[in-house]
N, C-alpha and C positions, 0 to 999 in steps of 0.2 A: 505460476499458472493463473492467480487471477489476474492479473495485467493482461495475459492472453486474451483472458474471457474478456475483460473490459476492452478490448481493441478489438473484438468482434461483436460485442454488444453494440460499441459506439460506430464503427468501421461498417458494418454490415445490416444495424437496422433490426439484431435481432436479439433485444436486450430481454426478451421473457429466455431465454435460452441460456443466454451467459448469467443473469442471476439465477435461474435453479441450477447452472454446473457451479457457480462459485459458492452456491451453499451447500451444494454435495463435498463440493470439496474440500470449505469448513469441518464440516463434519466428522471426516475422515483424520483430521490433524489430531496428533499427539499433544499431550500437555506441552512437553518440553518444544515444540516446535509453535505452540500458540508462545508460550514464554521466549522464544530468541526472538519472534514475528517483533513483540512488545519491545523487547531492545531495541532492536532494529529500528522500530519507529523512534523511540526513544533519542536514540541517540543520532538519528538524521534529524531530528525537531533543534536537536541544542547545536548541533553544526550548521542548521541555515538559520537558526539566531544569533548564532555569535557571528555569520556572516552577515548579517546586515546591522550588529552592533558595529564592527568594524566601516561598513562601508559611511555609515551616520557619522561614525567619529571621524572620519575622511573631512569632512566639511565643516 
């Protein structure tokens, strides 16, 4: 849901709107669901570095 909000903030011109839902939204999250969020970033951060270590060692 906040990619929503952010493609209506940036889409529509009404970014006072999509940051106070994306921080209600924050809000409302659970430990364990701020902790998978963290994975999730985590582990997309090491798969588009080892994608552009590969693509360096191309050349």
């Amino acid at each position: 849901m906040i990619f929503f909000h952010l493609g209506i903030g940036l889409g529509m011109g009404l970014l006072t709107f999509s940051l106070i839902m994306i921080v209600m939204e924050l809000l409302v999250f659970t430990d364990e669901e701020y902790r998978k969020m963290k994975n999730s970033v985590i582990k997309t951060n090491q798969k588009i570095s080892l994608s552009i270590k590969r693509k360096n060692r191309a050349f």
